[in-house]
Steps between C-alpha positions, in 0.01 A plus 500: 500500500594854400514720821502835510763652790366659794174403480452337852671862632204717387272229700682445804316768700148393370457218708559413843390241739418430864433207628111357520329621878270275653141590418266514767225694334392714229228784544253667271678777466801334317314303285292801389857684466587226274170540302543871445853415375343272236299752377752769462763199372301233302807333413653479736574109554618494850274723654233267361712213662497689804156493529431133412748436766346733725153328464687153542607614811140609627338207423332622226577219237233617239658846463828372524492275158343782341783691514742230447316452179493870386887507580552223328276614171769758512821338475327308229399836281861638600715179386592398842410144474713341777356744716158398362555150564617552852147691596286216343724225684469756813060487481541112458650474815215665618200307304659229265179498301455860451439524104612841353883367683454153308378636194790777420759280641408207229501761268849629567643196522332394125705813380790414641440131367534379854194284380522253825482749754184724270351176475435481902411803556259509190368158620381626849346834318293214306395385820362779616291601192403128508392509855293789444317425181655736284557270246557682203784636704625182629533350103696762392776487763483088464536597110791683637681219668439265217699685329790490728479248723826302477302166557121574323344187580339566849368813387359334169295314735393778720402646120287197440334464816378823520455643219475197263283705243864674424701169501501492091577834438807439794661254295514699197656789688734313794581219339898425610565553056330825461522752816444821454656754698246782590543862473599704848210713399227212510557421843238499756539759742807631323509822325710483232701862595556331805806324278507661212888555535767227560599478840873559533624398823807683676716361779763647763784346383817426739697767295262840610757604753552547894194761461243248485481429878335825515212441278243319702151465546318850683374487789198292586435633859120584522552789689522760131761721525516840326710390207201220417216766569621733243555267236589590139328591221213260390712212172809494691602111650639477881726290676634147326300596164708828463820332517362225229372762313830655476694214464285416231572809297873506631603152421510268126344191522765254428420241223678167670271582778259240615104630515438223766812614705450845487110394604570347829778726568229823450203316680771390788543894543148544443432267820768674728345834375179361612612363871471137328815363609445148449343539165823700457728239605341224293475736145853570585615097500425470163684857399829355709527231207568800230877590432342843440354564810634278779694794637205776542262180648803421763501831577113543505442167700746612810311763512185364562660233709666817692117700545397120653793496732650160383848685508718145431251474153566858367867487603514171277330632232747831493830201498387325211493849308828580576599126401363575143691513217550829267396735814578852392602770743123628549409150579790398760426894663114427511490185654833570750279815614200194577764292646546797698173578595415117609800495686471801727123352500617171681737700710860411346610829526862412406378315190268774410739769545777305270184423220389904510907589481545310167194643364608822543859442383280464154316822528666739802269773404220301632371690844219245528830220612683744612222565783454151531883454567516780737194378714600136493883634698357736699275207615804289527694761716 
């Protein structure tokens, strides 16, 4: 990938982070501060989180997958489709069955040709319509998966026990010698705008330089601060989808990139973005296997590990980067800052001290290690 020099410096003061309080309770009065937000900021995707999560919190489980849904309508319209992902995954967690989730998950998984995993998800939206007697509805999303199911058979007979009036006409259209694939814009439920781009995905790659432990996910205390009351202007994107959006526009997609690496690697973001660790953890397993992005997944995964407190995982993960071959100086100075981190974490001091002192030997105008260095030996003394 093409990258353009200093472009994690102009972003290093636009996000912070502070670690999660516990939350006890969450009045009217920030919830309607929330809504008045939305009003003034449409777009604004993690307000709109804010709130579902807000809701979550109260109990209010109705309102809360409303919102989910609305933010993630948005990340669909605006490209974000990891992110997307992540929000449907995060309102099956809350009711499996829920059917707008199951629906736009099949169908962004058909366009990414990730037929297995559309079929399941299209499969329980068939249940639903079936359930309820919308069967007109229910035909057209088993049309769906007969078109993609990697094994047809079972669904051939769902076809023919249900709606055997249709069983002639199936053949001639699913038969395994003539399947046609259907246009995005003939989708139920799908708008066809909703993809009428490609969706390019964009990664973090090991090489973006000691600046990226400063871009993080904003805050997500409940309590609003001023800085999230006077949001900008209604269009622009917040928090993790800025930093994609910029990335996308800042970086070339690299041809000898894989779609399905660069796809787990994005959604295993997406789920850290979205306080999914675990979904994280297992989207990042299959990332780990790519030569082109082991080394931002090690990085990512201790991390994660690190925010859970399983110190001895996150340290491991940070030693098998530096044991990788082809490491370039922003790599080795990015993860010896982790080791760093982890270190002073677990309460080596001496180790973390030595770890921080290399990394700066590789950038001594760096006051972020420099602090770090001075703080660690005035501890020491």
């Amino acid at each position: 990938m093409a990258k353009k020099h200093g472009f994690f410096s102009k972003l290093k003061s636009a996000f912070t982070r502070r670690k999660d309080s516990a939350i006890v309770a969450i009045s009217d009065e920030v919830i309607e501060a929330i809504k008045a937000q939305i009003k003034q900021n449409p777009h604004n995707f993690r307000l709109r989180l804010k709130l579902a999560d807000s809701y979550l919190t109260r109990g209010e489980r109705e309102n809360a997958l409303e919102e989910y849904c609305k933010s993630a309508r948005l990340y669909v319209e605006n490209d974000f489709t990891p992110l997307a992902i992540a929000t449907y995954k995060k309102i099956l967690n809350e009711d499996p069955n829920h059917l707008e989730a199951n629906l736009e998950l099949g169908h962004i998984y058909q366009q990414k040709k990730f037929y297995a995993d559309a079929t399941i998800h299209l499969h329980k939206a068939f249940d639903f319509y079936h359930a309820n007697n919308l069967n007109e509805k229910a035909l057209k999303v088993l049309e769906t998966i007969l078109e993609i199911a990697p094994d047809k058979e079972p669904y051939q007979l769902i076809l023919k026990e249900i709606f055997p009036e249709h069983q002639e006409n199936a053949k001639s259209i699913y038969s395994d010698i003539i399947i046609t694939k259907p246009e995005i814009g003939a989708q139920p439920g799908t708008d066809a705008e909703d993809f009428a781009g490609s969706d390019s995905f964009f990664d973090l790659n090991a090489e973006l330089g000691t600046e990226i432990n400063n871009i993080d996910d904003i805050d997500e205390d409940l309590n609003l601060d001023s800085d999230t009351l006077n949001a900008p202007e209604d269009g622009q994107v917040y928090g993790v989808e800025e930093i994609f959006q910029t990335l996308k526009s800042t970086y070339q997609d690299d041809s000898n990139d894989s779609d399905s690496d660069k796809f787990h690697y994005n959604l295993a973001v997406a789920y850290n973005e979205l306080k999914m660790p675990e979904q994280a953890l297992q989207e990042s397993e299959e990332s780990l296997k790519s030569n082109d992005f082991r080394l931002p997944t090690l990085l990512l995964r201790s991390r994660i590990f690190m925010e859970q407190g399983s110190l001895s995982t996150a340290l491991s993960q940070v030693q098998q980067g530096l044991l990788e071959k082809g490491l370039t100086l922003q790599d080795f100075l990015t993860f010896k800052m982790q080791l760093g981190l982890i270190l002073k974490e677990m309460g080596h001091i001496p180790q973390a001290l030595e770890a921080f002192r290399e990394a700066l030997s590789l950038d001594p105008e760096n006051r972020e290690l420099a602090n770090e260095i001075k703080n660690l030996e005035n501890a020491v003394h």
